[in-house]
Kinemage of the C-alpha trace (Angstrom):
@kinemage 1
@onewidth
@group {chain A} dominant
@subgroup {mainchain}
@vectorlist {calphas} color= white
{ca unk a 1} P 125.733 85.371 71.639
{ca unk a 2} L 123.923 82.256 72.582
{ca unk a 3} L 125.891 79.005 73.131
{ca unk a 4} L 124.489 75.555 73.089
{ca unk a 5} L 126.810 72.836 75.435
{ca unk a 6} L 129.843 75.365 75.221
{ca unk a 7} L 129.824 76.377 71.472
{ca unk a 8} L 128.938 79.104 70.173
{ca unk a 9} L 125.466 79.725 67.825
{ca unk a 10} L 127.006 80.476 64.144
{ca unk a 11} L 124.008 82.814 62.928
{ca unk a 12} L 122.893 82.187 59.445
{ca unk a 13} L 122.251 85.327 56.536
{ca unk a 14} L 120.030 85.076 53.904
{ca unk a 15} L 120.636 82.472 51.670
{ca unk a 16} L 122.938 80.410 54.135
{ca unk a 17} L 121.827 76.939 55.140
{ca unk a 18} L 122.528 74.191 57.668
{ca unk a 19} L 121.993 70.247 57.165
{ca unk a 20} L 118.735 69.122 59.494
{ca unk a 21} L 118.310 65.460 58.833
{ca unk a 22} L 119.621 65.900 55.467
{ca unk a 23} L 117.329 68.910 54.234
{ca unk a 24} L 119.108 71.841 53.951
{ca unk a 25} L 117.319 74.754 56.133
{ca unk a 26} L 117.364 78.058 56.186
{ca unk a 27} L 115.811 81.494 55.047
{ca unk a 28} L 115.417 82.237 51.254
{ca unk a 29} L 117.013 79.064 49.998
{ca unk a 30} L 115.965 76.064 47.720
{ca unk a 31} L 115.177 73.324 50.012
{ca unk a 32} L 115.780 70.187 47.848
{ca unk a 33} L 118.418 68.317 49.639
{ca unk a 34} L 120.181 67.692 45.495
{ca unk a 35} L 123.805 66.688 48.414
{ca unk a 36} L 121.383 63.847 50.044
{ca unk a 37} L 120.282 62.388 46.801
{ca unk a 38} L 123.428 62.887 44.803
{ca unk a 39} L 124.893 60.885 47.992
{ca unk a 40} L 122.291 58.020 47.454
{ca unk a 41} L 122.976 58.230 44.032
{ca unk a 42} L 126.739 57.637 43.994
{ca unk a 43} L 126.068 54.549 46.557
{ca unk a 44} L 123.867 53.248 44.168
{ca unk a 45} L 126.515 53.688 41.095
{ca unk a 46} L 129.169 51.712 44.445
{ca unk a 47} L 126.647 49.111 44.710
{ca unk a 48} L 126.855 48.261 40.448
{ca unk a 49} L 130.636 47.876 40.888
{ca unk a 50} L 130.057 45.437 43.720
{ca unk a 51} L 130.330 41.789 43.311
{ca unk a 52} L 126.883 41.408 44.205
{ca unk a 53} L 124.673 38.571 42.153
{ca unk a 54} L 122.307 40.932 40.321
{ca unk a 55} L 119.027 40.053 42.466
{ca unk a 56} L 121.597 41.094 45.762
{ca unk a 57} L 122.159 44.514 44.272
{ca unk a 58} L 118.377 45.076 43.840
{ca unk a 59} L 117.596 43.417 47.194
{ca unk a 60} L 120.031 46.114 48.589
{ca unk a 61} L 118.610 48.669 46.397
{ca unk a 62} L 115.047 47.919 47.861
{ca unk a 63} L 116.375 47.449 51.350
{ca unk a 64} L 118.871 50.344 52.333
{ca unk a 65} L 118.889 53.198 49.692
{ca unk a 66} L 115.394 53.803 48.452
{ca unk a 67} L 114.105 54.339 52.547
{ca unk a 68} L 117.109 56.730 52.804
{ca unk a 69} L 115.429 58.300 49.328
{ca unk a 70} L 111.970 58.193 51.325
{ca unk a 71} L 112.911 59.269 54.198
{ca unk a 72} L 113.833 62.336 52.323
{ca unk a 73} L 111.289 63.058 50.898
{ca unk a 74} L 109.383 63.297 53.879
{ca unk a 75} L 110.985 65.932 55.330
{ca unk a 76} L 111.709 68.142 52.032
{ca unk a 77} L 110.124 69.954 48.946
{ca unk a 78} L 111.898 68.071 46.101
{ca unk a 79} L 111.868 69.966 43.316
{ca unk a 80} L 111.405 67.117 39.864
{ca unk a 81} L 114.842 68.005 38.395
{ca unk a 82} L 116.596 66.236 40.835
{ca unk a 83} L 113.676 63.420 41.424
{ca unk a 84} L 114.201 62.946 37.411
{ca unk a 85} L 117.319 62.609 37.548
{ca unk a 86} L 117.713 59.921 40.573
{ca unk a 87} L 115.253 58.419 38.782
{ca unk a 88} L 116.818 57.880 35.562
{ca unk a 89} L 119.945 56.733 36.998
{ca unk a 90} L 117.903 53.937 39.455
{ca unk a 91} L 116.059 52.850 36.377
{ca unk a 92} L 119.578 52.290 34.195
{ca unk a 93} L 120.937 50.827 36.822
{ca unk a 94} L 118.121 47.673 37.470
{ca unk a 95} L 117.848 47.376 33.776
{ca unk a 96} L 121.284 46.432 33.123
{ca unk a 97} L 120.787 44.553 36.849
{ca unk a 98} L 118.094 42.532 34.616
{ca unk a 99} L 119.388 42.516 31.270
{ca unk a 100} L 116.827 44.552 29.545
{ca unk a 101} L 116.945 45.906 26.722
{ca unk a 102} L 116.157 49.764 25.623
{ca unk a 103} L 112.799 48.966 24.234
{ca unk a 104} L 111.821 46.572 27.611
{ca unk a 105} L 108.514 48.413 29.023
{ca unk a 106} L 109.967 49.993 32.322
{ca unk a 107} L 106.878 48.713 34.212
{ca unk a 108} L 108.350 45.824 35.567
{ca unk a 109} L 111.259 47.809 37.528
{ca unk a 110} L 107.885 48.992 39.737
{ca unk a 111} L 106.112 46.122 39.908
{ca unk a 112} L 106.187 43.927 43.210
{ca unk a 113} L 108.223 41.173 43.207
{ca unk a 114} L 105.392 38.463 43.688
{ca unk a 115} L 103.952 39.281 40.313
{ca unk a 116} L 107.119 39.316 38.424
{ca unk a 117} L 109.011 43.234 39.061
{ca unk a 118} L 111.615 44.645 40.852
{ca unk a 119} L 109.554 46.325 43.418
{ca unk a 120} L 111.699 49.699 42.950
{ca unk a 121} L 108.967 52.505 43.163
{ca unk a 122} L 109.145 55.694 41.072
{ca unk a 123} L 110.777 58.626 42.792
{ca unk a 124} L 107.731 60.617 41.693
{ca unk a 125} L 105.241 58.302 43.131
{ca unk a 126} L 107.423 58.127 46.283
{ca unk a 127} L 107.669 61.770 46.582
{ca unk a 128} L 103.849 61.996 46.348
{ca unk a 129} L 103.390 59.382 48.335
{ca unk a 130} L 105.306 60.421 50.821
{ca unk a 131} L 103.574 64.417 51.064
{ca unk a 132} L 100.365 62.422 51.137
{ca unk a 133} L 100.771 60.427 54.241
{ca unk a 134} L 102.675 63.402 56.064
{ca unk a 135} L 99.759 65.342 55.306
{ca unk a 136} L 97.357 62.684 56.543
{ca unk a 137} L 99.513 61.972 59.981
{ca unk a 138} L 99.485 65.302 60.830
{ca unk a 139} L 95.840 66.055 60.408
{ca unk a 140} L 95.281 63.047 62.320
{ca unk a 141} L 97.809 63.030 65.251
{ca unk a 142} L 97.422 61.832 68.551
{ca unk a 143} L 98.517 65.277 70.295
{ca unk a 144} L 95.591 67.481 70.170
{ca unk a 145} L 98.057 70.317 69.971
{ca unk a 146} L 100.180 69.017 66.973
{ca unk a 147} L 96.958 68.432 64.804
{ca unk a 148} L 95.264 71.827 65.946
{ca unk a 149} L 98.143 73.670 64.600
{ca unk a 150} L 98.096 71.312 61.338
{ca unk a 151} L 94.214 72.476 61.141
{ca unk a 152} L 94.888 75.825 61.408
{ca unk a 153} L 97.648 75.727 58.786
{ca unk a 154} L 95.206 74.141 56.627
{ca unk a 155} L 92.044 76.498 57.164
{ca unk a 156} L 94.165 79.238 56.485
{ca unk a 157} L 95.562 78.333 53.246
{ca unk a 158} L 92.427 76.823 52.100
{ca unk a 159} L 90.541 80.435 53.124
{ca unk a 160} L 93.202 82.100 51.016
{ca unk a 161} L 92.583 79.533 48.117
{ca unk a 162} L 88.671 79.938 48.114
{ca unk a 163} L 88.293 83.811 49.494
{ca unk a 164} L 86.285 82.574 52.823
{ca unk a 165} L 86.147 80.881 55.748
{ca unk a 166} L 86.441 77.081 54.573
{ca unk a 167} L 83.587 74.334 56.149
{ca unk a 168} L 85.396 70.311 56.461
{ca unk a 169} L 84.020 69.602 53.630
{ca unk a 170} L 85.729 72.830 51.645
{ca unk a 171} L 89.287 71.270 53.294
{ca unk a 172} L 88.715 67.572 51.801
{ca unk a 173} L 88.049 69.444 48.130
{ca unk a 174} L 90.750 71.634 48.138
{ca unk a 175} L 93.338 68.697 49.374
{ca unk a 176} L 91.855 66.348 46.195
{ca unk a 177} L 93.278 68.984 44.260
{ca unk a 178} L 89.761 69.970 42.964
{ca unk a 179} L 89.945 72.896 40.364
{ca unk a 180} L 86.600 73.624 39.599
{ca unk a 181} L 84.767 76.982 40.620
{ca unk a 182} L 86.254 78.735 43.919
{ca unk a 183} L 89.273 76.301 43.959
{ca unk a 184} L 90.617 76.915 40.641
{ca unk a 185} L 90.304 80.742 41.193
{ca unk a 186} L 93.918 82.282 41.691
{ca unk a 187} L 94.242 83.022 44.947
{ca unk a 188} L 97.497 84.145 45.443
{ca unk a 189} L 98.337 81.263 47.819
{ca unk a 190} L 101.921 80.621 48.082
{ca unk a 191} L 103.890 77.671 47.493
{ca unk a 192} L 103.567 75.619 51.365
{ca unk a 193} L 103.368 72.110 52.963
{ca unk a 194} L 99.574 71.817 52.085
{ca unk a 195} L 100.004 72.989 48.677
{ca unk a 196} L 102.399 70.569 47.666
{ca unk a 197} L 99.715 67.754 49.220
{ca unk a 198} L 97.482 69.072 46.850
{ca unk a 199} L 99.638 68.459 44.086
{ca unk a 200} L 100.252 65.319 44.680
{ca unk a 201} L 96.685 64.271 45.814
{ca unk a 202} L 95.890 65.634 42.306
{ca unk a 203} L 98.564 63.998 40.472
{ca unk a 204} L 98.010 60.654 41.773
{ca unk a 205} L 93.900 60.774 41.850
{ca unk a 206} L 94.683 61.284 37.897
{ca unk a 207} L 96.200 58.128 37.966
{ca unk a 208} L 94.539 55.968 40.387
{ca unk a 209} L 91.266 57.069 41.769
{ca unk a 210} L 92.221 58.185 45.257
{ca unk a 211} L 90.786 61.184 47.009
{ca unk a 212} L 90.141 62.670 50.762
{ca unk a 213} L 87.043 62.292 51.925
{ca unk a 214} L 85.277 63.703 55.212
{ca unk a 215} L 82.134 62.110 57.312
{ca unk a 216} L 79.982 63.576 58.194
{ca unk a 217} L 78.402 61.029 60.734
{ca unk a 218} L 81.708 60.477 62.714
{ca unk a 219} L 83.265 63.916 62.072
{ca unk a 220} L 86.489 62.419 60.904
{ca unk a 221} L 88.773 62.630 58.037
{ca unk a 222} L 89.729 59.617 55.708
{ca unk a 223} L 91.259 59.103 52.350
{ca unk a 224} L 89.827 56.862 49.607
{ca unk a 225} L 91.740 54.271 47.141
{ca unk a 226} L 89.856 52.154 44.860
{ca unk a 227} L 90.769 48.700 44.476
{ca unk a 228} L 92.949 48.141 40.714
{ca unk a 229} L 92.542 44.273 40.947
{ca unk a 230} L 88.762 44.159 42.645
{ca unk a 231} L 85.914 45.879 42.682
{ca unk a 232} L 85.144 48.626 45.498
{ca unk a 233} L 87.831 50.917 47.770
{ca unk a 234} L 89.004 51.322 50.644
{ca unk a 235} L 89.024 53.543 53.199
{ca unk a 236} L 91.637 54.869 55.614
{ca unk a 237} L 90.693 56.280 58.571
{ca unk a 238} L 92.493 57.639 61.634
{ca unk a 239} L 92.686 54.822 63.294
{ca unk a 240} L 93.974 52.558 60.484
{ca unk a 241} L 96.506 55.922 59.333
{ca unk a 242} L 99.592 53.484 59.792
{ca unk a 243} L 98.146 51.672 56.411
{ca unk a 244} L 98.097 54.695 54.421
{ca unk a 245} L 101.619 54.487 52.863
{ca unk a 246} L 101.322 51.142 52.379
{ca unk a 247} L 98.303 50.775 50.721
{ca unk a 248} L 99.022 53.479 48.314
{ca unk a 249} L 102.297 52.212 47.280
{ca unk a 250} L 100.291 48.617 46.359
{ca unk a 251} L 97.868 50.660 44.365
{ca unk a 252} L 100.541 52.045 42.378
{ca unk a 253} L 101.978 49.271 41.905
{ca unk a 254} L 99.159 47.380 40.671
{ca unk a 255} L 98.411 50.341 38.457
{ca unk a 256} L 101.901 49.401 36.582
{ca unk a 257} L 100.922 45.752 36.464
{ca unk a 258} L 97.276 46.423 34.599
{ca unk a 259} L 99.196 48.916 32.163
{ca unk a 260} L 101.929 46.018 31.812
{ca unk a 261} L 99.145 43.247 31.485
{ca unk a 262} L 97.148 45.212 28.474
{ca unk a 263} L 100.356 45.814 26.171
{ca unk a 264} L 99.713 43.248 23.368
{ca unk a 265} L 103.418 42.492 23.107
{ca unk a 266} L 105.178 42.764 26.380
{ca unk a 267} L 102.240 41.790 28.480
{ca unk a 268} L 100.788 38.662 26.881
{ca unk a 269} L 103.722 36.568 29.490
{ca unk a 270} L 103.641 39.118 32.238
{ca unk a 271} L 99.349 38.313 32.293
{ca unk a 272} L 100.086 34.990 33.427
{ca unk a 273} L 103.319 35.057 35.462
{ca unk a 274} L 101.681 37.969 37.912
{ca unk a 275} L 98.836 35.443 38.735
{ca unk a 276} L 100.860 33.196 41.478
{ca unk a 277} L 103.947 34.169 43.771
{ca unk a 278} L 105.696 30.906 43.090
{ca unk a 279} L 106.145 32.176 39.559
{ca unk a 280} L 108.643 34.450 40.632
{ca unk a 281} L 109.878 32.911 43.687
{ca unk a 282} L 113.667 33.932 42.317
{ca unk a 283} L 113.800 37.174 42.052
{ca unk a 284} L 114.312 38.153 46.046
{ca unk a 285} L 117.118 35.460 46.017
{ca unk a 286} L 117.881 34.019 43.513
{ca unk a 287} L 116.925 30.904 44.710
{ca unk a 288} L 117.196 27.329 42.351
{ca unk a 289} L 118.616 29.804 39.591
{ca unk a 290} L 121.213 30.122 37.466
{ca unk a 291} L 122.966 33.302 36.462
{ca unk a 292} L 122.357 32.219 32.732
{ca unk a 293} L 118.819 31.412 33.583
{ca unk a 294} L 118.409 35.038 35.482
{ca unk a 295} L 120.007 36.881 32.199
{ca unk a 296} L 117.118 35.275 30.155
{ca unk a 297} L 114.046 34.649 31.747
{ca unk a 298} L 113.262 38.617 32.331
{ca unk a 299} L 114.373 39.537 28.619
{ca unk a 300} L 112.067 36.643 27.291
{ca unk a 301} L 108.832 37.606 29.766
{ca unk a 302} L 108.963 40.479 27.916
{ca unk a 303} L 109.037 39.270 24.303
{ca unk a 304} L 112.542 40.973 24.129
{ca unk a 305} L 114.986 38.397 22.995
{ca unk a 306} L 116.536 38.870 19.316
{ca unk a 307} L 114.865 36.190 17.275
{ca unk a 308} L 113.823 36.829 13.515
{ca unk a 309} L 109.588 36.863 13.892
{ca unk a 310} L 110.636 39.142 16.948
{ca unk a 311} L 111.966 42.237 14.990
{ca unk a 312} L 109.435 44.536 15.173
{ca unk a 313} L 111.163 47.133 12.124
{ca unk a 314} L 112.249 46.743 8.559
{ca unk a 315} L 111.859 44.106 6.151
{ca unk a 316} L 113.920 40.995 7.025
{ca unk a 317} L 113.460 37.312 6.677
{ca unk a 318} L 111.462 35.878 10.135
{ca unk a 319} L 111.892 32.010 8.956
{ca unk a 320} L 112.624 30.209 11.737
{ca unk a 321} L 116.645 29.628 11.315
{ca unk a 322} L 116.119 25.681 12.306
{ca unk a 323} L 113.436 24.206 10.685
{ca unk a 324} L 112.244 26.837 8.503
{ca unk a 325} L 109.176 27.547 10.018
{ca unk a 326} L 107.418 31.229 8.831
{ca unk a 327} L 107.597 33.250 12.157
{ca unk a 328} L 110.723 32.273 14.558
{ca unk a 329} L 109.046 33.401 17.534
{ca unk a 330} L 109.890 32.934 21.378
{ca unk a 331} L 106.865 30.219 21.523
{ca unk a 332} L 107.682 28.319 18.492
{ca unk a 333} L 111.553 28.012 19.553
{ca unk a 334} L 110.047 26.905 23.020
{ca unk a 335} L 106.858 24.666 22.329
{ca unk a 336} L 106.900 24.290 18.137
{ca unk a 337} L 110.118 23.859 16.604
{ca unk a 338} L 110.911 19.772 16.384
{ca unk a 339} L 114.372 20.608 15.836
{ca unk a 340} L 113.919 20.691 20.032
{ca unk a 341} L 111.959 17.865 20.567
{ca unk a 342} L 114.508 15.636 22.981
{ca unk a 343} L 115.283 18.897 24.990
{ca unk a 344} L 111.073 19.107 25.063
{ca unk a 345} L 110.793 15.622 26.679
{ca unk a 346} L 114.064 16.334 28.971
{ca unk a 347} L 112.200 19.403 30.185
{ca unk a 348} L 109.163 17.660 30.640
{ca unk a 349} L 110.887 14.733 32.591
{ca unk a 350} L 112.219 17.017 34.748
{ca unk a 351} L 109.275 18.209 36.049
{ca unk a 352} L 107.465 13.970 36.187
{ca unk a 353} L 110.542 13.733 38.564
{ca unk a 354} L 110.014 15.521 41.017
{ca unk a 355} L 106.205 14.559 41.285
{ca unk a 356} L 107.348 10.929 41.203
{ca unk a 357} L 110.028 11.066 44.181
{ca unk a 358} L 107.821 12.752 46.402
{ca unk a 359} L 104.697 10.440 46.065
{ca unk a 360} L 104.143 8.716 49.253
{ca unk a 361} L 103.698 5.109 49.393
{ca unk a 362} L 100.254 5.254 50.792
{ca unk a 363} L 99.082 6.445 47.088
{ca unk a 364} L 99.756 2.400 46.271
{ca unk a 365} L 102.093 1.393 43.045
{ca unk a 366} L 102.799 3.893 40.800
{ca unk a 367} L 103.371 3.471 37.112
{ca unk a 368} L 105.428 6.030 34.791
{ca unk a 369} L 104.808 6.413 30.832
{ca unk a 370} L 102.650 3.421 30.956
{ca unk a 371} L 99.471 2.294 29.033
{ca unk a 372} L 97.099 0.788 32.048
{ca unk a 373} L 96.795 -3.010 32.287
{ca unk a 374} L 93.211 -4.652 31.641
{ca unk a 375} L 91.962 -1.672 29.356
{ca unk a 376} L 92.030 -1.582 25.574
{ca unk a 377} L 93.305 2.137 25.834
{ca unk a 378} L 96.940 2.952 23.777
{ca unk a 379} L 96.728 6.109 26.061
{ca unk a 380} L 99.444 6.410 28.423
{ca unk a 381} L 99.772 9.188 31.250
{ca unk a 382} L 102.611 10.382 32.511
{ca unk a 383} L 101.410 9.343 36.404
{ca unk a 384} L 99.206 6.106 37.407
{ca unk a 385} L 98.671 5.463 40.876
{ca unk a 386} L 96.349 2.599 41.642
{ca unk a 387} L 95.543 1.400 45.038
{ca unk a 388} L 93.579 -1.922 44.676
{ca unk a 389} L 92.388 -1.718 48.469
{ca unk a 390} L 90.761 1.800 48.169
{ca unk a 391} L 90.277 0.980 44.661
{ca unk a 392} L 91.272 3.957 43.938
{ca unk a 393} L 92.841 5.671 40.470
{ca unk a 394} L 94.762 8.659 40.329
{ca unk a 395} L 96.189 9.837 36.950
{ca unk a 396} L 98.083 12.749 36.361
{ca unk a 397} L 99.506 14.173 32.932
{ca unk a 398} L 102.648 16.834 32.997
{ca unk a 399} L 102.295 19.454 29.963
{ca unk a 400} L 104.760 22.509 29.638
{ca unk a 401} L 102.423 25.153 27.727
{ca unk a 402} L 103.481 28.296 26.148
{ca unk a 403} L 102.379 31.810 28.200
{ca unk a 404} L 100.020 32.986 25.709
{ca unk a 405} L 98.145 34.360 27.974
{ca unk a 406} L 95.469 32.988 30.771
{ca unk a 407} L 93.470 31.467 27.706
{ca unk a 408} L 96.514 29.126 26.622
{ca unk a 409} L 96.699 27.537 30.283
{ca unk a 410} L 92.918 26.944 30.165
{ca unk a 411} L 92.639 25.647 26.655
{ca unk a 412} L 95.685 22.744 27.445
{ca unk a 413} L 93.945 21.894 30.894
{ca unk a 414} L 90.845 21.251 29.134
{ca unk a 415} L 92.265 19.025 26.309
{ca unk a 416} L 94.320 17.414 28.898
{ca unk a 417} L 91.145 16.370 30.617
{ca unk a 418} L 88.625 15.606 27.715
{ca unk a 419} L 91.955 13.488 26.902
{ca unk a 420} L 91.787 10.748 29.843
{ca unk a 421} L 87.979 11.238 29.970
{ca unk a 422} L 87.134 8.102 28.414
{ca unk a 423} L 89.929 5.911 29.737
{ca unk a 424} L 88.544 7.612 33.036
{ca unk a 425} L 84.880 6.146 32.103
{ca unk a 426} L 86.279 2.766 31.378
{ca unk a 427} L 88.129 2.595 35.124
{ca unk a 428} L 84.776 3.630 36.709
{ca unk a 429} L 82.524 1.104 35.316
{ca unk a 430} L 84.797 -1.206 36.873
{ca unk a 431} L 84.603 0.046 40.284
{ca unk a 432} L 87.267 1.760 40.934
{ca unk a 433} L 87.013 5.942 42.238
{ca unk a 434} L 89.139 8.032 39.208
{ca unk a 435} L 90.465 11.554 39.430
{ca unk a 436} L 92.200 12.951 36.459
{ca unk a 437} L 94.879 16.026 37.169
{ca unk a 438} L 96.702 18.130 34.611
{ca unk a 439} L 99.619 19.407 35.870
{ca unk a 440} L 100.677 22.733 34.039
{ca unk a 441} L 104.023 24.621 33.990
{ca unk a 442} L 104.558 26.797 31.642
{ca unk a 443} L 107.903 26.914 29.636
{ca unk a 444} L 108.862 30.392 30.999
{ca unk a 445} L 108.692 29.126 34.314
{ca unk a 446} L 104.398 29.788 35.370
{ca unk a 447} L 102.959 27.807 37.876
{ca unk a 448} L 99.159 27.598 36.641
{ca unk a 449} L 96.722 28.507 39.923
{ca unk a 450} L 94.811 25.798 38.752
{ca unk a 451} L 97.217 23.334 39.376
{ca unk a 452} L 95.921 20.980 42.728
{ca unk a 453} L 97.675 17.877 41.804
{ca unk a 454} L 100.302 18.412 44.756
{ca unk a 455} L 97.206 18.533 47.282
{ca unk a 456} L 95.464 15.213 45.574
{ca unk a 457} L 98.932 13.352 45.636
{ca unk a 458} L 99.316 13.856 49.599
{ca unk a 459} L 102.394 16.087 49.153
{ca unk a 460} L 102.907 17.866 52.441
{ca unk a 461} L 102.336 21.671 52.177
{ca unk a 462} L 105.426 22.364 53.309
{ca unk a 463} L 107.126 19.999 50.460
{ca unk a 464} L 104.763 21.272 48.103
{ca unk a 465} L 105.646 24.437 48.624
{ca unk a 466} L 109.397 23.783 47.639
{ca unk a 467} L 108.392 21.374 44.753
{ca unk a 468} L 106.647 24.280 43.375
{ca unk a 469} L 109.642 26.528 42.852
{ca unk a 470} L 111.700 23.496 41.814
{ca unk a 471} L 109.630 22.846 39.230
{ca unk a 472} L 109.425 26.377 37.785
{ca unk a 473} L 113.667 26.801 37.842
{ca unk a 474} L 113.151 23.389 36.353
{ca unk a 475} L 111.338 25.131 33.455
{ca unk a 476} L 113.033 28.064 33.036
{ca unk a 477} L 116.261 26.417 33.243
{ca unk a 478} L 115.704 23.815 30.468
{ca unk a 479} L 113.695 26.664 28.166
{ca unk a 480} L 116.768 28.802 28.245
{ca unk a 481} L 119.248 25.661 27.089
{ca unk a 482} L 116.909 25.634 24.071
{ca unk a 483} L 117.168 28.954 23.420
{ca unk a 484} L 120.489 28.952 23.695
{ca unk a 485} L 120.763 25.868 21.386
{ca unk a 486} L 118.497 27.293 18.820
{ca unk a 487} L 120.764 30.692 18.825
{ca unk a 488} L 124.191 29.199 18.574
{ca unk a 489} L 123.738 25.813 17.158
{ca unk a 490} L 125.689 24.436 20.353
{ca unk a 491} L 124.228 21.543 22.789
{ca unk a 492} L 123.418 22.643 26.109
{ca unk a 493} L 122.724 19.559 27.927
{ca unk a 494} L 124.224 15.889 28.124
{ca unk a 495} L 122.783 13.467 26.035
{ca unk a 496} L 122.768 10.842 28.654
């Protein structure tokens, strides 16, 4: 009997387990830790009846239960009943945290938060992810002894795999989950560490391009992920390992943004909104945002809101319920119907505002809504700042656009400008040094990348940054009081 600190060894029989780290482990069992996850699962289910605001819950989500899930992972062979099933649950759970519908594509729950998701990965593309980088770290450890024994492991189930003594380049092919000639052949391999690396090195070069890779010039291993948004890849190499995990996880997630982007429904929003971070500036905290405004703007990114043009099934009359209009869609209600048009300019002031309170003085005066004095122009833009020392003319006109895409931002930046291009003309054959800025927010909340009227006005870039996200809750809060109004008949905002 052997005793450890004064207690005595308990010895296990076949089938019998013991809890390391949360894996159960033992001889001739099932080593899916289904307690650990059904744990994680049940705080996750605690953390729904919490009085959390929504974005809290998936900030706490993000922050302390999936790295429990991850951690795992690591450590275990998961079989995918289980992984389904947590799954599942997590992806109920931040729909009704975002008040999505059914038919809401499900990309956006693993989509970063910078271009517009909740950043909760997949458990299948964490459980991949995870056997890939273990892999990776071990072949590549620091102790020579650790990563000799790793080698070994790896020769030897590779030799059974291919019937002979595998070269480097035989171990890179059979860990890419290659199945043609020698490695598809049955081998009789059995179920181990390396095999279930080859799985997911399969499963995931299916879906994003990666694949290990060996040189032959430096005699080291690496691992290869193309680039979703660029052109080219990237390779990781020993000495960048720690950026394995990390890099794949991006990939991935980009992957769900592309398939998310080229839906002709849900994505026509989502292709503009996952261009710049202060788009979604809310969603880690909520910040500038209502909780009617967060119950919206997620169900009307993705085209999900129940207007009449937006029923997809059966026959039923799409008239616009206001005005009578053919199609009552999400853009019309936003940026068409006239039934709207005061809440229009409110939203529209809103946004001049803020511009106007944080010009500096140096600029010189400033006119608002005002035709410009000594031209024969009716035109009058939103902004004028004139400095007669510098003589110098800055104009700037405020339009809230509909997300239809990148080509709706570009076509009302170019009419904005062809607009003031002859009152421009007039200004500089008098001397003075004209610049003409569009400034573009779109009505669910975009900030167009385009947009460098904050920079030409002398806003500080610390200001800037803030006035950014202002005016974006601006938008999204005013849209959603039109919505709201067009619904239910019922004014949303003071006349005054």
């Amino acid at each position: 009997m052997f005793s450890v600190q004064g207690q005595p060894m308990i010895p296990l029989e076949e089938g019998q387990f013991y809890q390391h780290l949360g894996t159960p482990t033992g001889v001739q069992i099932q080593g899916t830790p289904e307690d650990t996850i059904f744990g994680i699962l049940k705080d996750a289910e605690r953390l729904d009846d919490s009085l959390l605001a929504p974005w809290q819950k998936i900030d706490a989500l993000n922050t302390f239960l999936i790295p429990r899930i991850n951690f795992t992972l690591r450590g275990s062979a998961v079989t995918k009943v289980p992984l389904n099933k947590a799954d599942k649950t997590i992806r109920h759970l931040v729909q009704k945290w975002m008040y999505l519908p059914t038919r809401a594509a499900t990309d956006i729950i693993y989509i970063s938060n910078r271009q517009g998701g909740a950043n909760i990965p997949r458990m299948g593309d964490l459980c991949d992810v995870a056997s890939i980088t273990h892999a990776f770290r071990l072949l590549t450890c620091l102790d020579p002894r650790v990563r000799t024994v790793a080698e070994n492991a790896l020769r030897d189930t590779t030799r059974r795999r291919i019937g002979r003594a595998p070269t480097a380049q035989d171990l890179v092919t059979y860990l890419s989950g290659s199945l043609e000639g020698e490695f598809g052949r049955d081998g009789g391999d059995l179920s181990s560490f390396w095999s279930r690396a080859r799985n997911a090195s399969r499963r995931l070069g299916k879906r994003i391009g990666c694949r290990w890779v060996w040189s032959e010039e430096r005699r080291e291993l690496g691992i290869l992920i193309p680039r979703i948004a660029t052109e080219g890849h990237t390779i990781v190499t020993p000495s960048t390992r720690t950026l394995l995990e990390r890099l794949l996880k991006n990939t991935i997630r980009h992957q769900y943004a592309e398939a998310l982007r080229k839906k002709p429904d849900q994505g026509k929003v989502f292709d503009v909104t996952s261009c710049w971070g202060a788009c979604n500036h809310f969603l880690r905290a909520g910040n500038f945002t209502r909780f009617a405004d967060w119950r919206f703007i997620h169900r009307a990114c993705l085209n999900c809101v129940p207007l009449n043009g937006a029923v997809c099934h059966g026959i039923c009359d799409k008239r616009c319920r206001r005005c009578g209009y053919p199609l009552e869609t999400l853009p019309h209600v936003l940026c068409g119907c006239m039934v709207h048009s005061a809440a229009w300019q409110c939203r529209h002031n809103a946004i001049q505002d803020r511009l106007v309170k944080a010009l500096p003085p140096t600029l010189g005066s400033v006119t608002v809504d005002s035709s410009i004095p000594g031209t024969d122009s009716l035109l009058r833009p939103d902004i004028v700042m004139t400095n007669e020392w510098s003589k110098k003319v800055l104009i700037v006109d405020i339009t809230v656009p509909f997300e239809n895409r990148m080509v709706a931002f570009c076509d009302a930046q170019a009419k904005k400008l062809q607009k003031y291009a002859p009152l421009a003309d007039t200004l500089r054959s008098r001397g003075y040094l004209v610049e003409v800025h569009a400034l573009l927010v779109g009505a669910l909340g975009v900030w167009d990348p385009l947009n460098d009227v904050l920079e030409a006005c002398e806003v500080s870039r610390y200001y800037a940054r803030m006035m950014r996200r202002l005016m974006v809750s601006d938008a999204i809060r005013w849209s959603r009081d039109i919505y709201i109004e067009h619904i239910t008949g019922h004014r949303q905002y003071s006349d005054r």
